[in-house]
C-alpha positions as CSV (number, residue, x, y, z in Angstrom):
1,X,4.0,-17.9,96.9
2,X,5.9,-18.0,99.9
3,X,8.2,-15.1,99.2
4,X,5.2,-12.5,97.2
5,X,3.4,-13.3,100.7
6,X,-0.3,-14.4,99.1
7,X,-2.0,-17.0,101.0
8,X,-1.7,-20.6,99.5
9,X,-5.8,-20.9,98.6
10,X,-5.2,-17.4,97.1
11,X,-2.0,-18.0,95.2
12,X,-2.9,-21.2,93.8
13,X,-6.3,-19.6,92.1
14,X,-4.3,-16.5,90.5
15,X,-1.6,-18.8,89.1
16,X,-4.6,-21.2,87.8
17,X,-6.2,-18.4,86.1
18,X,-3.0,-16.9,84.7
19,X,-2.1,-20.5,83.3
20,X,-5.1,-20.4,81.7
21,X,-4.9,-17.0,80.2
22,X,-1.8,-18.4,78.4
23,X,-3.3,-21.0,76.8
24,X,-4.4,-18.6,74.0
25,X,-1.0,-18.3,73.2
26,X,-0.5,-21.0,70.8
27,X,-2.8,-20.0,68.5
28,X,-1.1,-16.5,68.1
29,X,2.0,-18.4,68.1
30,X,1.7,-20.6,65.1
31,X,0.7,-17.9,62.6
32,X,3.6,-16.2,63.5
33,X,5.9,-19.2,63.2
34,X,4.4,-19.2,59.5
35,X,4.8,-15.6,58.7
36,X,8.0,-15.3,60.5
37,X,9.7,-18.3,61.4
38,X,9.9,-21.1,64.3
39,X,13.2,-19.2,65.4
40,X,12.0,-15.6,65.8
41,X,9.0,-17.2,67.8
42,X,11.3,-19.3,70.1
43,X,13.4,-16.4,70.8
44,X,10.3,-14.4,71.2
45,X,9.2,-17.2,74.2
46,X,12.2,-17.5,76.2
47,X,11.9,-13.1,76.4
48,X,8.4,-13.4,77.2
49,X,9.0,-16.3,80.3
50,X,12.1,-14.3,81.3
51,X,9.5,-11.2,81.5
52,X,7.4,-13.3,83.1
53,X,10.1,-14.2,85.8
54,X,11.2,-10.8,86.6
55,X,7.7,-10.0,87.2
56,X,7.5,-12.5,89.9
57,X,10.3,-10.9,91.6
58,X,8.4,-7.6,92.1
59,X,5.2,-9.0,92.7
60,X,3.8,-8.1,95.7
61,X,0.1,-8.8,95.2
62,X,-2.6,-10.7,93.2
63,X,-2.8,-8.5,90.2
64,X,1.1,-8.8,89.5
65,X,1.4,-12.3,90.5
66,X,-1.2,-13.1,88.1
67,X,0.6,-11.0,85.1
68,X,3.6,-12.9,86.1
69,X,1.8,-16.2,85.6
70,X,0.1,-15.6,82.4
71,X,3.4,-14.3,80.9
72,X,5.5,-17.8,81.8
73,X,1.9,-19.8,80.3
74,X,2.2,-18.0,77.3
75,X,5.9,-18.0,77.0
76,X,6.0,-22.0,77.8
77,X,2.6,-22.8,75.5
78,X,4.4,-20.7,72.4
79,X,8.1,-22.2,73.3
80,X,6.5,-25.9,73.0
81,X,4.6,-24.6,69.6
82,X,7.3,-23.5,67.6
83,X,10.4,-25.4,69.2
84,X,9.7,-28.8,67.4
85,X,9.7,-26.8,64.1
86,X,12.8,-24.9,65.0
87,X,14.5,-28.3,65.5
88,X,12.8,-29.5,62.3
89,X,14.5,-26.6,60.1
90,X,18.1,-27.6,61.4
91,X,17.7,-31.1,60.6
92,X,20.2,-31.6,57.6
93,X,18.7,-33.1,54.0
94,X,18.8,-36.7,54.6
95,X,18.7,-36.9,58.0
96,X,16.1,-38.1,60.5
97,X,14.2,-35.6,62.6
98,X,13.8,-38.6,64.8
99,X,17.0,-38.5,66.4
100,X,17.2,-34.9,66.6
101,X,13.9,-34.8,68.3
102,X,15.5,-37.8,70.6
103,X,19.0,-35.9,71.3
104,X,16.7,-32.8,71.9
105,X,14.9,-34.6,74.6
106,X,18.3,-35.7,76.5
107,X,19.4,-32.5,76.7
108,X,15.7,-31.5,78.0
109,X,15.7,-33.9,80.4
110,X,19.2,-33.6,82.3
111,X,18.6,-29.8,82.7
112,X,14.9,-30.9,84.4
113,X,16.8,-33.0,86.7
114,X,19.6,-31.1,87.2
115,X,17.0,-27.7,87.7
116,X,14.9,-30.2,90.2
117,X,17.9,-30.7,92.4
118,X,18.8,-27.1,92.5
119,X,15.3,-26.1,92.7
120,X,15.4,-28.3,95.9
121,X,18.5,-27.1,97.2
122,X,17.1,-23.6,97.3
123,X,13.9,-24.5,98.1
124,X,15.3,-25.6,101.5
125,X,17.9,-22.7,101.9
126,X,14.7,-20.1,102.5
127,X,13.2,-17.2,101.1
128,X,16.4,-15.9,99.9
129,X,17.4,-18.4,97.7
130,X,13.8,-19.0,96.2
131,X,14.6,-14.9,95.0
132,X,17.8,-15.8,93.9
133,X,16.1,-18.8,92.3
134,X,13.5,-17.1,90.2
135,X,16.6,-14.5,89.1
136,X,18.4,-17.2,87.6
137,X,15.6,-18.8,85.7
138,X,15.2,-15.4,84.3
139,X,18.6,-14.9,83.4
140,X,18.6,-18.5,81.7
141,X,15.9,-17.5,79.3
142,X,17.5,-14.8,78.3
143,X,20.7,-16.6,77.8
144,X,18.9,-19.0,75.8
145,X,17.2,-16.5,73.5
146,X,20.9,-14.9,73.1
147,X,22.6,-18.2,71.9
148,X,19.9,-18.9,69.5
149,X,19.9,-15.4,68.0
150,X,23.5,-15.1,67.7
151,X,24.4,-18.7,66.5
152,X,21.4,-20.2,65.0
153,X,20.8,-19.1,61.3
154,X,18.0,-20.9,59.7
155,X,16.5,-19.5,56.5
156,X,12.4,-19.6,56.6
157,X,10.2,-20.3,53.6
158,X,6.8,-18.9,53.0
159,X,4.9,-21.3,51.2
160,X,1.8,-20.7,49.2
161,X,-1.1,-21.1,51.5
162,X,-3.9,-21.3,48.4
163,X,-3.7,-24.8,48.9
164,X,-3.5,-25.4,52.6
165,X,-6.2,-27.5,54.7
166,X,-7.4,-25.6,58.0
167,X,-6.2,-28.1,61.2
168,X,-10.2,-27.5,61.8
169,X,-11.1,-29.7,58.6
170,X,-8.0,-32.3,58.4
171,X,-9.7,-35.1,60.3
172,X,-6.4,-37.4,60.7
173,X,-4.7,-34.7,61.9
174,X,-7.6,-33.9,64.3
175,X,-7.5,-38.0,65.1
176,X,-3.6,-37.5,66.0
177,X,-3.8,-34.9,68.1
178,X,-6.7,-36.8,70.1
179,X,-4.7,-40.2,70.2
180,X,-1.6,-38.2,71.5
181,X,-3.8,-36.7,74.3
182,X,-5.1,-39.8,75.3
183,X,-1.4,-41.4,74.9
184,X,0.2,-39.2,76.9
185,X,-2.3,-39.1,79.9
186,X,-0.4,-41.9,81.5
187,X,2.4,-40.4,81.9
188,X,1.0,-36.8,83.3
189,X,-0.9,-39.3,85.5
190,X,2.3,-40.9,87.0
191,X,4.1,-37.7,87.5
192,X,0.7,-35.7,89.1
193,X,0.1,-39.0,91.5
194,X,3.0,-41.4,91.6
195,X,3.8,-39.8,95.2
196,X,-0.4,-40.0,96.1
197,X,-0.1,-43.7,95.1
198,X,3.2,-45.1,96.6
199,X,2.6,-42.8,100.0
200,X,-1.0,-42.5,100.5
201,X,-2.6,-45.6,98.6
202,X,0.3,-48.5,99.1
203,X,2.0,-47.0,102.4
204,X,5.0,-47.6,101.0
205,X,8.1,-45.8,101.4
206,X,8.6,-42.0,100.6
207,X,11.5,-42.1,99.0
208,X,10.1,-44.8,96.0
209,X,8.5,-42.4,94.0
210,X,10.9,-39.7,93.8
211,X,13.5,-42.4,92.7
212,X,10.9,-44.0,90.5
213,X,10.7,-40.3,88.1
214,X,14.3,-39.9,88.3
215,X,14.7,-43.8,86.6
216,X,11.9,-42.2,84.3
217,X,14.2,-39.5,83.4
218,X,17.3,-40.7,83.7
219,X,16.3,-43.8,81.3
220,X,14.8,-41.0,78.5
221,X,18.4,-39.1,78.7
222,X,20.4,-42.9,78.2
223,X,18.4,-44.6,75.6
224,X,16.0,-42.4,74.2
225,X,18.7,-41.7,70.9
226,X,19.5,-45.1,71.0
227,X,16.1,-46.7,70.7
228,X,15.4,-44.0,67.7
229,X,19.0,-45.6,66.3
230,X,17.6,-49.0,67.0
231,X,14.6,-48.9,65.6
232,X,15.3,-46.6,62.3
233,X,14.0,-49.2,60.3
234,X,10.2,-49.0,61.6
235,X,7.3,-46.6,60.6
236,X,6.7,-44.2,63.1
237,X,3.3,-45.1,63.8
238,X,4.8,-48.7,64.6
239,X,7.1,-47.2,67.1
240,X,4.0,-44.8,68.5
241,X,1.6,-47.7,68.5
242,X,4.0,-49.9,70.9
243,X,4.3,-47.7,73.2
244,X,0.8,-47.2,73.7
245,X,0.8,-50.6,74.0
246,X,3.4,-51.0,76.6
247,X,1.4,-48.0,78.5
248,X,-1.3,-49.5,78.5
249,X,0.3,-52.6,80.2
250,X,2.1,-50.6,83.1
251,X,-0.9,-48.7,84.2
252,X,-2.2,-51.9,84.6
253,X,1.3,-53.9,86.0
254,X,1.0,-50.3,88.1
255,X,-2.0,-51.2,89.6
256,X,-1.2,-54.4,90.5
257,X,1.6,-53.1,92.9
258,X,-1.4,-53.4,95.7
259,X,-0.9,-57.2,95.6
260,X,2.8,-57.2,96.0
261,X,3.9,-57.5,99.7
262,X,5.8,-54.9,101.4
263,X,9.2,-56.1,101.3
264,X,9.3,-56.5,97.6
265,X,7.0,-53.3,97.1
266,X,9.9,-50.8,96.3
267,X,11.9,-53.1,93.6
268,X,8.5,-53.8,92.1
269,X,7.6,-50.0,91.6
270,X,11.0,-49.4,90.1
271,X,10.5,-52.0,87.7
272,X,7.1,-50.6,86.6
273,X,8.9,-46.8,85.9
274,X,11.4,-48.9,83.9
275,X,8.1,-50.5,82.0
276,X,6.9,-46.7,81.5
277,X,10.2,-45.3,80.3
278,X,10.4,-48.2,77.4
279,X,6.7,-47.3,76.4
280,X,7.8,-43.5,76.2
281,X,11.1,-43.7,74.3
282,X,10.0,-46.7,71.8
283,X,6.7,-44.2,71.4
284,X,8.3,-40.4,71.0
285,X,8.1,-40.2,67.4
286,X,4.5,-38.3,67.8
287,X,6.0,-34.9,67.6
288,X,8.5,-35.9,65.0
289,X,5.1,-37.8,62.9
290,X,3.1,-34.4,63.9
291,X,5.4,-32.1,62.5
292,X,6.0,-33.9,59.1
293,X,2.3,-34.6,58.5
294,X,1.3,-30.8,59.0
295,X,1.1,-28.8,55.4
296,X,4.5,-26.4,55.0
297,X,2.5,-23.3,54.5
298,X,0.5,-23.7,57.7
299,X,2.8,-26.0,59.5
300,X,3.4,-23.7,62.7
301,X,-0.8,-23.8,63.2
302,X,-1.0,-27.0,63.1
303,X,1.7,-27.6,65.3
304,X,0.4,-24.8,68.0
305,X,-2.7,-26.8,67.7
306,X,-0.5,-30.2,68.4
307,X,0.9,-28.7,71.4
308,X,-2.8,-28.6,72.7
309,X,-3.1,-32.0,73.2
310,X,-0.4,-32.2,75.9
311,X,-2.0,-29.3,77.4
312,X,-5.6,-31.4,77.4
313,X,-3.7,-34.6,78.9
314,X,-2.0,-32.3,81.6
315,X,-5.2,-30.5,82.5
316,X,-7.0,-33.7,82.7
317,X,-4.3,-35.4,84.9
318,X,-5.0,-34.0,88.2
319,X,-8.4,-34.7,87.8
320,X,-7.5,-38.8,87.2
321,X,-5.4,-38.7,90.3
322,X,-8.4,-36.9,92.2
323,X,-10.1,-40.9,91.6
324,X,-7.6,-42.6,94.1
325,X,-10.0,-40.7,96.3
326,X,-12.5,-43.7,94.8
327,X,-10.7,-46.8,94.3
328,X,-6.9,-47.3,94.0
329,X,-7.7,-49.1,90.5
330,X,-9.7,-46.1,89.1
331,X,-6.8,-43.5,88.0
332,X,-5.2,-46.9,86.2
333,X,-7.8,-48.1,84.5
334,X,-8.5,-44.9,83.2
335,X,-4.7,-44.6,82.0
336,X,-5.2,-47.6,80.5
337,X,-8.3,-47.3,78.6
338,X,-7.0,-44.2,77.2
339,X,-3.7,-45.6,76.1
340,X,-5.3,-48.6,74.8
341,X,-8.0,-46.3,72.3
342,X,-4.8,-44.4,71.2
343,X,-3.0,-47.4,70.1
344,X,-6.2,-49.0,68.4
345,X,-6.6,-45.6,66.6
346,X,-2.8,-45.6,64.8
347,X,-3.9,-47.8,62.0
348,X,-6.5,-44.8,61.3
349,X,-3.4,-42.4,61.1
350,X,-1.2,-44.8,59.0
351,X,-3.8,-45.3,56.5
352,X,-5.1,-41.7,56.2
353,X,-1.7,-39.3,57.1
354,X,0.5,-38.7,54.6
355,X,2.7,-41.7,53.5
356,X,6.2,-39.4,54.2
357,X,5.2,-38.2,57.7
358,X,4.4,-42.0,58.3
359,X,7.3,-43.9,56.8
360,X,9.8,-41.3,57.9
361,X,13.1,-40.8,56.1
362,X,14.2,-44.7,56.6
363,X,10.9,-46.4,57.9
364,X,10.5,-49.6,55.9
365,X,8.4,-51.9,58.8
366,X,5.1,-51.5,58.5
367,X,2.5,-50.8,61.6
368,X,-0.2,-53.5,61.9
């Protein structure tokens, strides 16, 4: 809010509310992804945050500030509720959503870190630059919705809905979408208060926890297809339940970082990011698992109403960080409780979702 001119307690509230106006969006969005098409709806997201953009560069009070806001939420919550679908539909007969999903998630990630250090760049350039910023992020949505309407030509099937479950009444897809909240708190915990914890909590150097999310990220863009390779052979609830597992074991390997003395402190944290990363690539099959349980005639609801448990697990993150205000051990024991329920719920989902969407395309080891 520094260039619009709005003061920070002011700023932060409108943006709040207008994130929160957006999260109506993917219920919108998933009816059209079945009556239209993932594709038309990604398209229709990456015009919408674009808008969104531009509007931020004419905002000049609270009113258009919070248009602006609610426009990117809605554009971002329907993006992440058709996208996985989109990707889904490309995916060649015989081939594994899996990897796509994982190559996907490469690409995702070495644009965040490559937008983070341009974002920083400009950042410290001025006013100016943060313009010039917020141009180019426009422009880049609208580039994206002009590469995938001009080269991407998937074919969309209406299916008959008489025999299609509402997400409301299909209790283990309710149960997934709860164990992947609870699954991915930890790491929405780690990126809200890594820098709260290294800085504030261990007094440790400021330069740990930035390098500690870019080992995160980095590791995700290296191995992340090659674990999925790795590992074709398992169910994808095996892979899902391990990383909860190995979650749940950092947050508390995490918390023990206020034991380790000072001069070892830094290596120590690193190798705990490196502990998260293994839990989040041997465990991204959820969207890959969430997408081939849902039914085809309903499938963009159900995964509009998937994409709401990241949205729960990001809302609630801030509030977990909030407890280092308590006890340095309280945000961790929470991320581990929660990570620990998910993975002792998976055996519910590989008994009771559908034996396809479990197994996967080549999944012959069995979760236990």
């Amino acid at each position: 809010m520094q260039v619009v001119g709005l003061p920070v307690a002011v700023a932060g509230s409108v943006v709040t509310v207008g994130k929160l106006l957006g999260l109506a969006a993917p219920a919108l969005a998933g009816r059209f992804v079945d009556r239209f098409g993932p594709r038309q709806v990604v398209i229709a997201s990456q015009v919408l945050q674009a808008v969104g953009t531009f509007v931020y560069l004419v905002a000049g009070d609270a009113v258009t500030v919070l248009v602006a806001s609610a426009l990117l939420a809605a554009g971002q919550q329907a993006f992440y509720s058709s996208v996985f679908a989109m990707i889904a539909d490309t995916v060649q007969p015989g081939d594994s959503t899996d990897s796509a999903f994982a190559v996907v998630g490469a690409v995702r990630g070495s644009c965040f870190g490559l937008g983070g250090l341009v974002g920083g760049a400009l950042t410290a350039a001025g006013p100016a630059a943060l313009r010039v910023a917020v141009a180019v992020d426009g422009v880049t949505f609208l580039a994206a919705a002009a590469v995938l309407l001009l080269f991407l030509h998937v074919s969309h099937v209406r299916h008959d809905r008489e025999q299609a479950v509402s997400v409301l009444r299909n209790r283990p897809y309710l149960v997934l979408i709860i164990v992947t909240a609870l699954g991915s708190l930890a790491s929405d915990v780690f990126l809200e208060g890594i820098s709260v914890y290294v800085i504030e909590v261990l007094r440790g150097p400021s330069w740990v926890a930035g390098t500690m999310v870019t080992v995160l990220t980095i590791s995700g863009i290296a191995f992340g297809a090659i674990v999925v390779r790795w590992t074709r052979s398992w169910w994808r609830t095996t892979g899902i339940r391990i990383g909860y597992v190995i979650t749940a074991v950092w947050a508390v390997v995490s918390l023990g970082a206020v034991l380790v003395p000072p001069p070892v402190l830094p290596p120590y944290l690193l190798g705990t990011s490196v502990l998260l990363a293994a839990a989040l690539i041997i465990g991204n099959r959820v969207n890959a698992l969430a997408e081939a349980a849902a039914p085809r005639a309903t499938r963009g609801r159900y995964m509009a109403a998937f994409q709401y448990a990241f949205t729960a697990a990001g809302i609630a993150a801030p509030g977990v960080v909030a407890l280092f205000a308590v006890g340095p051990w309280l945000p961790w024991l929470v991320s581990a409780v929660a990570a620990t329920v998910a993975a002792a719920a998976v055996p519910y989902l590989t008994k009771n979702l559908p034996e396809d969407a479990v197994r996967g395309r080549q999944g012959t080891m069995a979760s236990t």
